[in-house]
C-alpha positions as CSV (number, residue, x, y, z in Angstrom):
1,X,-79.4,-11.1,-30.4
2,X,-77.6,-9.8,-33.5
3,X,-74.8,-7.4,-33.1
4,X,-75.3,-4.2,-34.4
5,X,-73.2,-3.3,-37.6
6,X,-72.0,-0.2,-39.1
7,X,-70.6,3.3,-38.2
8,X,-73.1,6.1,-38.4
9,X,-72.0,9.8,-39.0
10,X,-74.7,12.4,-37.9
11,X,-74.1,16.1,-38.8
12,X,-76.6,18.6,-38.2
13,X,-75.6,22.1,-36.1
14,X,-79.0,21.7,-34.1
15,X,-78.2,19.8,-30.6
16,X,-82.2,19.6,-30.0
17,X,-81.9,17.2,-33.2
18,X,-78.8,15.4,-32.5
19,X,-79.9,14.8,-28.9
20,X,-83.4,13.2,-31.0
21,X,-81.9,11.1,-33.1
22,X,-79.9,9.5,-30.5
23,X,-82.4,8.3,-28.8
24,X,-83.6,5.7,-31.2
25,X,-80.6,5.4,-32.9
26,X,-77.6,5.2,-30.6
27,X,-78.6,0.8,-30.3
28,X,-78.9,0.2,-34.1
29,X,-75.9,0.4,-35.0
30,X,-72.2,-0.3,-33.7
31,X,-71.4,3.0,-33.3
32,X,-72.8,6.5,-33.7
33,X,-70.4,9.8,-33.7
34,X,-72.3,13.2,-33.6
35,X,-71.3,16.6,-35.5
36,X,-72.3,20.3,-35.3
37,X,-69.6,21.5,-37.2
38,X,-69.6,20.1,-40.7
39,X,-65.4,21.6,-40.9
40,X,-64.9,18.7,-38.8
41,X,-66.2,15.9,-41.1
42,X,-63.3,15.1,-43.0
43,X,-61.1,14.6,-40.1
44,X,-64.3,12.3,-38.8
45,X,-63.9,9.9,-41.7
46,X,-60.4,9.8,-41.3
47,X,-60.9,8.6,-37.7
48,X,-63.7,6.8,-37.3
49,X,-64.1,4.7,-40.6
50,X,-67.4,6.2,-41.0
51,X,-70.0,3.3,-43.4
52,X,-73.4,5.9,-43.5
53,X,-73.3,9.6,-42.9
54,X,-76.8,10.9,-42.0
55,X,-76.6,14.9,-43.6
56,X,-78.1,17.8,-42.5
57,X,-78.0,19.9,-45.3
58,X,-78.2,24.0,-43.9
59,X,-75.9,25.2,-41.2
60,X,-75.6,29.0,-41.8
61,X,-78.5,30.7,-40.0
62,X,-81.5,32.3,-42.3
63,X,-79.9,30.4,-45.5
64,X,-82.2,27.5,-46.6
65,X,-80.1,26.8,-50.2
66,X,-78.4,23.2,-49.2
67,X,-75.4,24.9,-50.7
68,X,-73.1,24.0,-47.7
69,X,-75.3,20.6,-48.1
70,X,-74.4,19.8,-51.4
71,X,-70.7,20.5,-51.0
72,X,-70.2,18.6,-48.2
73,X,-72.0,15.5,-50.1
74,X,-69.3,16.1,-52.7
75,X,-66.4,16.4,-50.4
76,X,-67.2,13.1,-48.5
77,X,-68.1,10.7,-52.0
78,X,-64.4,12.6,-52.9
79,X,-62.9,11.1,-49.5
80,X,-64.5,7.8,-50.0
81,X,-67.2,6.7,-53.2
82,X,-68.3,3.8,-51.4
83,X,-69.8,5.4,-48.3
84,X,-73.4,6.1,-48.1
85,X,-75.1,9.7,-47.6
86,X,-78.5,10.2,-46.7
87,X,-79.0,13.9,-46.3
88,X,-82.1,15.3,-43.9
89,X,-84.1,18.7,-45.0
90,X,-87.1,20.5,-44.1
91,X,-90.0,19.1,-45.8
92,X,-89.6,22.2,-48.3
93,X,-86.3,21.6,-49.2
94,X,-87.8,18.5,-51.8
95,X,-85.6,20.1,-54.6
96,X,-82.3,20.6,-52.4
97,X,-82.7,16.4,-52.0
98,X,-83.2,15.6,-55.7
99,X,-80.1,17.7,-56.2
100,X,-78.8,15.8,-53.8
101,X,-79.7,12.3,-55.4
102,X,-78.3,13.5,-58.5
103,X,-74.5,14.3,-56.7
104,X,-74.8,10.8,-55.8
105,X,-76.5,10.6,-52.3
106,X,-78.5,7.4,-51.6
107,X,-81.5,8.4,-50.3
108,X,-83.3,11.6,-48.3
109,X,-85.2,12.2,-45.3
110,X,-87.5,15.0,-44.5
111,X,-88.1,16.6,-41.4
112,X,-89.9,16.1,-39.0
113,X,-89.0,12.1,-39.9
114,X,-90.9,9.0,-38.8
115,X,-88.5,7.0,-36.8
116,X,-89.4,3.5,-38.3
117,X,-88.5,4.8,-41.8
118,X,-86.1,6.7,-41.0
119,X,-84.1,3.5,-39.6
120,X,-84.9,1.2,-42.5
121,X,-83.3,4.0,-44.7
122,X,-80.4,3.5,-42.7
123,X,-80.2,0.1,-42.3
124,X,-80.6,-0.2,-46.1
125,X,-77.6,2.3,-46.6
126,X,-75.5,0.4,-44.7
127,X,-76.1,-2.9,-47.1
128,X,-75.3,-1.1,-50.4
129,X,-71.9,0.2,-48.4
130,X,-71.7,-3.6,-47.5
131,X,-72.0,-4.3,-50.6
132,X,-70.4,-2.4,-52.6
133,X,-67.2,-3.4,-50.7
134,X,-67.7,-6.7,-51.6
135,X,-67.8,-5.9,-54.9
136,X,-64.0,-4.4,-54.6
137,X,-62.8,-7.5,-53.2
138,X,-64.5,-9.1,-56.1
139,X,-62.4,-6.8,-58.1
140,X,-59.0,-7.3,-56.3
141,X,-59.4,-10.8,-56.9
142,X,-60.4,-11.2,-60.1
143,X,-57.7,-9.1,-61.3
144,X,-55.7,-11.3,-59.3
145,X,-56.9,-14.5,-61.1
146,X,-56.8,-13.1,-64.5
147,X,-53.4,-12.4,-63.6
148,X,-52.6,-15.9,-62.0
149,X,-54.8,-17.1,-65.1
150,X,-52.1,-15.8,-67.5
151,X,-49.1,-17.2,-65.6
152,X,-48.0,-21.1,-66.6
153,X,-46.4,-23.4,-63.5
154,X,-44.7,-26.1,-64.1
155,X,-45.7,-29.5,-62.3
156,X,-44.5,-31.3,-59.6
157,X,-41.7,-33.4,-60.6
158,X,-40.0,-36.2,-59.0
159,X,-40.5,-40.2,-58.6
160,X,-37.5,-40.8,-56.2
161,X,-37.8,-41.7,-53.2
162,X,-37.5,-38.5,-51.0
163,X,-39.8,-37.0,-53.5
164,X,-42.4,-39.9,-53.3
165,X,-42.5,-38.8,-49.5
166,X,-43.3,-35.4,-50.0
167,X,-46.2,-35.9,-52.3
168,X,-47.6,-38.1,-49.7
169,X,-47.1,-36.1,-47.0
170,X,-48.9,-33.2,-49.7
171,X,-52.2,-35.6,-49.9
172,X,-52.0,-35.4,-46.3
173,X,-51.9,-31.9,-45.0
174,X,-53.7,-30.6,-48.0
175,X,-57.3,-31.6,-46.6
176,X,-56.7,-29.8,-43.3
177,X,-56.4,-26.4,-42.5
178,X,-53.5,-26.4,-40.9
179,X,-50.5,-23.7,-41.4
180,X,-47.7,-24.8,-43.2
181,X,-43.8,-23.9,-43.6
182,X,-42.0,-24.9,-46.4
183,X,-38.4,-25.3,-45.9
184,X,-35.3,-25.6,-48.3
185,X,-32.4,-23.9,-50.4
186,X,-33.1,-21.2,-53.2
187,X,-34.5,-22.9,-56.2
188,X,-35.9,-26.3,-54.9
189,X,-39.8,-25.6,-55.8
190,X,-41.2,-24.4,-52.8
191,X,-43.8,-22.0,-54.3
192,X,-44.4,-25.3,-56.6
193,X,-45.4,-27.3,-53.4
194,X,-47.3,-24.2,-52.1
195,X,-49.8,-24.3,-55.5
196,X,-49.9,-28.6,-55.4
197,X,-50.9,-28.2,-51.8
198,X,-53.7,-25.0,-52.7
199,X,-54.9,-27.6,-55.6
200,X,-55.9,-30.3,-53.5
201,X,-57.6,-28.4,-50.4
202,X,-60.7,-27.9,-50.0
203,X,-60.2,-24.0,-51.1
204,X,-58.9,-24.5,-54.6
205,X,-61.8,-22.7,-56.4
206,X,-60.5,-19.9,-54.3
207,X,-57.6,-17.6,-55.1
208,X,-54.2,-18.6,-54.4
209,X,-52.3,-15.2,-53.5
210,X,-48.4,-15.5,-53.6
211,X,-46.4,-12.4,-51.8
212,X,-42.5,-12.2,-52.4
213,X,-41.6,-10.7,-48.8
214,X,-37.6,-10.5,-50.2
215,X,-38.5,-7.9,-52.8
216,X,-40.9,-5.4,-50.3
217,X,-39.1,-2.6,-49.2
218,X,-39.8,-2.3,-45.7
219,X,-41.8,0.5,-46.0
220,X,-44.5,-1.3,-48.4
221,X,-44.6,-4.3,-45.7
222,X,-47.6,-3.4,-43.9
223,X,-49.9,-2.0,-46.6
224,X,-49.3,-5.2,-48.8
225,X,-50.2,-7.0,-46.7
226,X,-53.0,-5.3,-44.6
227,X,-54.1,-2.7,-47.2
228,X,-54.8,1.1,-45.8
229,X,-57.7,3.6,-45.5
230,X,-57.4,6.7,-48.4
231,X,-55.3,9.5,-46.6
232,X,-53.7,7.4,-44.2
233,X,-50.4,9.0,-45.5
234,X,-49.6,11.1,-47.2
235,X,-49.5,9.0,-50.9
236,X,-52.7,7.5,-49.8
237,X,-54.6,8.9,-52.7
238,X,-56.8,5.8,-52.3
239,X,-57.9,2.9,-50.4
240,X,-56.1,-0.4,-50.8
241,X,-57.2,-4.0,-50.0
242,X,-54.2,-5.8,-48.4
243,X,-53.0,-9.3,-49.6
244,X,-54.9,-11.0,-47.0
245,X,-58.1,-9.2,-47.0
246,X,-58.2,-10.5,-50.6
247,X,-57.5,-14.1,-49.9
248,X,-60.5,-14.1,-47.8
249,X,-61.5,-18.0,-47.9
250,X,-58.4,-18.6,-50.4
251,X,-54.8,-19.3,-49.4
252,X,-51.8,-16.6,-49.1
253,X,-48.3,-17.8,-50.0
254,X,-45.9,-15.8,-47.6
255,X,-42.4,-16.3,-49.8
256,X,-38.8,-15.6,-47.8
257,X,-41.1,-15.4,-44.7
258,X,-37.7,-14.8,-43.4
259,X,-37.6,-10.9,-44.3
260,X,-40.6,-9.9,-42.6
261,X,-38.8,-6.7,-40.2
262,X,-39.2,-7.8,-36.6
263,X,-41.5,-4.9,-35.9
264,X,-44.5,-5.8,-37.7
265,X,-43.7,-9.6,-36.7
266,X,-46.6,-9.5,-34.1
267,X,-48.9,-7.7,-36.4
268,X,-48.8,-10.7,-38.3
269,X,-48.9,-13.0,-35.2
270,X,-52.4,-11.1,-34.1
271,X,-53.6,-11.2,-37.8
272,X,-52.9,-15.5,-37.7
273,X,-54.2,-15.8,-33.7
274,X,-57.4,-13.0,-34.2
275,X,-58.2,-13.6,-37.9
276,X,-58.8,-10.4,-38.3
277,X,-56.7,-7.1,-40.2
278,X,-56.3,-3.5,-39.2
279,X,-55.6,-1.4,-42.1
280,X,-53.3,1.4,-42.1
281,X,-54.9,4.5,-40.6
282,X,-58.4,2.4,-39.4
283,X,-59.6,0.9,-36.0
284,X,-61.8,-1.0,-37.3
285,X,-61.2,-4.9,-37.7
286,X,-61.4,-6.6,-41.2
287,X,-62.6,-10.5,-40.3
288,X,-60.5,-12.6,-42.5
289,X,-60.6,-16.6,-43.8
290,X,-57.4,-17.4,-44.5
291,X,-55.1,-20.9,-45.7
292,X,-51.7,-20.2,-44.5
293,X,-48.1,-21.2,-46.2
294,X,-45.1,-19.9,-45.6
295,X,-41.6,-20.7,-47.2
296,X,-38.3,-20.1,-46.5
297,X,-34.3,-20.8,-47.2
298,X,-33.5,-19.7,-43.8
299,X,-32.8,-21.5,-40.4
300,X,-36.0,-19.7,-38.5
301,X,-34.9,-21.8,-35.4
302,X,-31.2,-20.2,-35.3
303,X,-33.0,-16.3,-36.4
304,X,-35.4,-17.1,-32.9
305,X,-32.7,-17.9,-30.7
306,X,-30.5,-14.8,-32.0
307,X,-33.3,-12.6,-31.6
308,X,-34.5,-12.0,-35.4
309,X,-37.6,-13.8,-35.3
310,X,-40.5,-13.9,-32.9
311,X,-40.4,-17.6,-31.2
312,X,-44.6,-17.0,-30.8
313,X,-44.7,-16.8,-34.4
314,X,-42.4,-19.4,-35.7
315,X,-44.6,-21.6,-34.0
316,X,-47.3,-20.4,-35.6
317,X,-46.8,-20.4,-38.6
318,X,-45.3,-24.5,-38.7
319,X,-48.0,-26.7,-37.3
320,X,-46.7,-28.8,-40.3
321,X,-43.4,-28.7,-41.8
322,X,-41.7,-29.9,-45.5
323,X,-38.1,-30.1,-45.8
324,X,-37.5,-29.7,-49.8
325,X,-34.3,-31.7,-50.5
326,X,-32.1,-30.2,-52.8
327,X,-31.4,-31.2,-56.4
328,X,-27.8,-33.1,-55.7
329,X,-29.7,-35.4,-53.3
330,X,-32.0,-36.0,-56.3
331,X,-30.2,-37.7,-59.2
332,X,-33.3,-40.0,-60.4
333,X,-34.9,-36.4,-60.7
334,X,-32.2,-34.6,-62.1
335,X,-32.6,-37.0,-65.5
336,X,-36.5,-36.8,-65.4
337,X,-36.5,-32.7,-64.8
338,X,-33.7,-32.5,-67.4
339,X,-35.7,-34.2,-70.4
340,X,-39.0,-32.0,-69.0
341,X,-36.4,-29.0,-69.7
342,X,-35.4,-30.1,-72.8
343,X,-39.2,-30.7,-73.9
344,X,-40.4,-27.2,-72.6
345,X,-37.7,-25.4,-74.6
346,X,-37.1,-27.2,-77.5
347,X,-40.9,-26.5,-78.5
348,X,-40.3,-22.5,-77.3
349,X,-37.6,-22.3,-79.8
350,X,-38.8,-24.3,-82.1
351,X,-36.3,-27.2,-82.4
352,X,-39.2,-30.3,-81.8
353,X,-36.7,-32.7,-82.5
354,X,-34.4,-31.5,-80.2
355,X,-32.9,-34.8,-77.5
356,X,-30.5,-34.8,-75.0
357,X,-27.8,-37.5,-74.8
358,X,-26.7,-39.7,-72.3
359,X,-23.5,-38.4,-71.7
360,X,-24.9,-35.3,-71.5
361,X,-27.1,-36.5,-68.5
362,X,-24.4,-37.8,-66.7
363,X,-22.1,-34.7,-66.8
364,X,-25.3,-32.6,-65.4
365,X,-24.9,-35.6,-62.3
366,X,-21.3,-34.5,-61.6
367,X,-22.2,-30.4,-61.1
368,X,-23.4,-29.6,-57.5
369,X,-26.2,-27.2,-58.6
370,X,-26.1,-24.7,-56.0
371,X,-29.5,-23.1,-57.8
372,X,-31.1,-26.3,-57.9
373,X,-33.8,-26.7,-60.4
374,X,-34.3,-22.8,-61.2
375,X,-30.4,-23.2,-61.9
376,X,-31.1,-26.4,-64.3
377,X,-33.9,-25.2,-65.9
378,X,-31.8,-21.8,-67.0
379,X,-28.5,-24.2,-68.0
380,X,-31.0,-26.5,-69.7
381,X,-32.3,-23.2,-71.6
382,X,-29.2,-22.0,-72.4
383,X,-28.2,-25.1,-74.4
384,X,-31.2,-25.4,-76.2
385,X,-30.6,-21.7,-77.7
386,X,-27.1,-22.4,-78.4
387,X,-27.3,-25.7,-79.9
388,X,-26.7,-26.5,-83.5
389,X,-28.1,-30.1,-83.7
390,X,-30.9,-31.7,-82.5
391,X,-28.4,-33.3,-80.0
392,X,-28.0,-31.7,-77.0
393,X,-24.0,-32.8,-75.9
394,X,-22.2,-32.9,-72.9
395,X,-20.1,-29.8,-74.0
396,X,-22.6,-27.9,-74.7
397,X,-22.9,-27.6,-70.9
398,X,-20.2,-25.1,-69.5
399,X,-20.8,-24.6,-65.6
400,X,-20.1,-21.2,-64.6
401,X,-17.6,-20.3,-62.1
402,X,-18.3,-19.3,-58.8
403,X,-18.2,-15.9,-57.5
404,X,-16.0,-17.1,-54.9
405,X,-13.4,-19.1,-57.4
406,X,-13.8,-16.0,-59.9
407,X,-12.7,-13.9,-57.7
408,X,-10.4,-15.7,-56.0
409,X,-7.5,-13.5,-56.1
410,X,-4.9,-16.1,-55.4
411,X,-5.9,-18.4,-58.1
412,X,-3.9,-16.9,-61.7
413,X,-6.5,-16.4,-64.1
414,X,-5.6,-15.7,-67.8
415,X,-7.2,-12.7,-70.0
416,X,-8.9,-15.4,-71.9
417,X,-10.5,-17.3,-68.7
418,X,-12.1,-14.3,-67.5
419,X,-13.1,-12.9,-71.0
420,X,-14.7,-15.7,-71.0
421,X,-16.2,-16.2,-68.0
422,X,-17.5,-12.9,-68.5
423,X,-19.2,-13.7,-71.8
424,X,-21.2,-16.6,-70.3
425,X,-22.1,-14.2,-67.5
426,X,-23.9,-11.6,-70.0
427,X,-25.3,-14.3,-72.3
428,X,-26.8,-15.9,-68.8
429,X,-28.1,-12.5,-67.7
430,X,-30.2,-12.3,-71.6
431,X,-31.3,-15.6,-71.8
432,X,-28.9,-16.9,-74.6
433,X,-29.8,-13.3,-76.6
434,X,-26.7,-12.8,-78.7
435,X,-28.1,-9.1,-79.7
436,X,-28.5,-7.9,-76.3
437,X,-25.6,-9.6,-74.9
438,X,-23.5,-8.3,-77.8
439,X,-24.7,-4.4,-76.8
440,X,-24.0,-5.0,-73.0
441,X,-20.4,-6.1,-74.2
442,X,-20.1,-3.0,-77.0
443,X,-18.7,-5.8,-79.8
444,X,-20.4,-6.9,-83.2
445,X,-22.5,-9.6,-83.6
446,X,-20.2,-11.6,-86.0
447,X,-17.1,-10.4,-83.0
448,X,-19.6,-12.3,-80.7
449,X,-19.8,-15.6,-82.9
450,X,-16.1,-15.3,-83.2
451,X,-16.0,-15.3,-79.2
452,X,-18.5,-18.3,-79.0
453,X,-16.5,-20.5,-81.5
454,X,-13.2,-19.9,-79.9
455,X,-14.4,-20.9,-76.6
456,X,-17.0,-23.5,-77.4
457,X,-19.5,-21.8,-75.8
């Protein structure tokens, strides 16, 4: 037997009609609320997550207008466009319905109705509000990959041999539809892995929806992620589809998984066990297809056993684990991600013939990159900018200082070191822009060249 769908709204102030319709009706659909008072049909949608709303379209005695009708049409397409109204009028009250039809109701009914038609009407309602929530998922995602679209990601790279086991154990998981946490320090390509996974499972003509947890504000957590009904708060002008109702059969990327509060931890453990999202302000369950990957730079093992994280959910989330190594362990990568660098940048700025020297290789071997390849790729940036040949030299790499050496206060440090220190700072923060680094430091342009030359930066 199929399960009945849909939530039916019935308003009419006549309980001889209510108690009618019930009869037939109460069995075709998942669940039927009943109305007299049409002041409380706002408050109904609110609650109930109301898909048809069968309208009666006269309540004041003697007055046959559809007036009240026609306002209250208005007022619930205002709540929610995508709901269906079929209003119900005395057979004549033909005009009031075409009136009707043109504020945007889907269909009428005159009374007295035949049952059977009466019930297709519904049943049809319900399958354009069906559908035209389909159609805004359809939106949310294809904004989502236009957006993606837009966006270039580096590959994969490494041929070493801690990297030759991580693409293999990539081939691997990426057929099955197992959940997967990827582990390692800031910087290391985990949302890299996350994508070369997505592109070789089965859902790769799906979308592939990243979420930085680290940059939500606690308050945003929940509605990111599981969307909310319009007026569910008070800045609820509208309804929002969550990250993972718009992954439906694609993969979510949970980034810093980490920073998820521990009071909405088991909301995301019942949306992972049940497959299913509540929205903010709804009671009504949103069936969800999702791949799940989750990163993080975090020990998840010492945040459960302090109490941080939910010991039920770190298990669910890492039925298979990959460890990133970081760069230092890499040093056949280092050289190969280095020329890629060089490449990439030399053909932004222009400078094609642009090469990178050996010695130059070998003093990037001796830093300890604490930033990994994000902290590369930005040094490797910086010298491109800054270089004057089309040879990139060892000096033209100047490490900067860590905050805990800068500000060490025990360690002397002239006026010069820490002007300069501070220099490479700003020109860091701009990307190598000496115009907007110049205005952050209030000096010339020709005062900043001077600065450059004197300390060969």
């Amino acid at each position: 037997m199929i399960k009945p769908e849909g939530n039916l709204l019935i308003i009419d102030d006549n309980q001889d009609v209510l108690d009618a319709l019930s009869l037939f009706i109460e069995n075709d659909f998942e669940k039927v609320h009943y109305l007299r008072n049409p002041n409380l049909i706002l408050e109904n949608l609110k609650k109930n997550n109301i898909d048809i709303v069968l309208l009666d379209m006269n309540y004041s005695a003697g007055i046959n207008s559809g007036n009240e009708g026609l306002y209250w049409l208005r007022e619930i397409l205002k709540f929610d466009s995508d709901i269906t109204v079929v209003p119900i009028t005395a057979y004549g009250e033909v005009e009031t319905a075409v009136k009707a039809l043109k504020e945007g109701a889907f269909d009428f009914v005159l009374k007295p109705w035949d049952n059977d038609k009466l019930l297709s009407t519904l049943k049809a309602a319900f399958k354009l509000r069906k559908s035209k929530q389909k159609v805004n998922k359809l939106k949310v995602k294809n904004k989502i990959l236009i957006e993606e679209s837009n966006k270039k990601y580096p590959e994969l790279i490494g041929s070493s041999e801690v990297m030759k086991k991580i693409h293999k154990l990539i081939n691997k998981v990426s057929v099955t539809h197992a959940n997967i946490l990827i582990l390692g320090e800031n910087g290391t390509g985990k949302e890299l892995v996350a994508r070369e996974i997505y592109k070789k499972s089965n859902r790769k003509n799906e979308v592939f929806i990243p979420v930085d947890l680290g940059s939500l504000n606690e308050s945003l957590f929940e509605t990111e992620l599981f969307g909310h009904e319009k007026g569910a708060f008070t800045d609820a002008k509208e309804k929002k589809v969550g990250r993972f109702e718009a992954t439906n059969k694609g993969t979510i990327f949970l980034d810093e998984i980490a920073n998820i509060p521990l009071s909405l931890q088991a909301k995301l453990l019942s949306v992972i066990q049940n497959k299913e999202v509540y929205k903010v302000g709804s009671s009504k369950p949103t069936p969800i297809d999702v791949r799940l990957i989750c990163a993080t730079n975090k020990n998840l093992e010492e945040m459960v056993n302090e109490g941080l994280f939910r010991e039920d959910l770190f298990y669910r989330i890492n039925s298979i684990v990959i460890d990133l190594p970081p760069l230092r362990n890499r040093d056949k990568d280092l050289f190969l991600l280095s020329e890629f660098f060089v490449t990439k940048y030399a053909n932004n700025y222009n400078k094609k013939n642009l090469r990178i020297t050996q010695r130059a290789l070998e003093k990037l071997k001796t830093h300890n990159w604490p930033g990994n390849i994000r902290e590369l790729e930005h040094t490797i940036e910086k010298a491109v900018i800054l270089s004057e040949s089309n040879l990139i030299n060892e000096d033209d790499f100047i490490f900067r200082k860590s905050e805990s050496n800068f500000f060490d206060r025990n360690r002397a440090l002239t006026l010069e070191e820490i002007e300069k220190d501070v220099i490479i700072t700003v020109l860091e923060k701009h990307k190598g822009n000496l115009s907007e680094a110049s205005k952050e430091l209030a000096i010339s342009r020709q005062t900043m060249y001077n600065k450059l030359s004197k300390f060969g930066i």
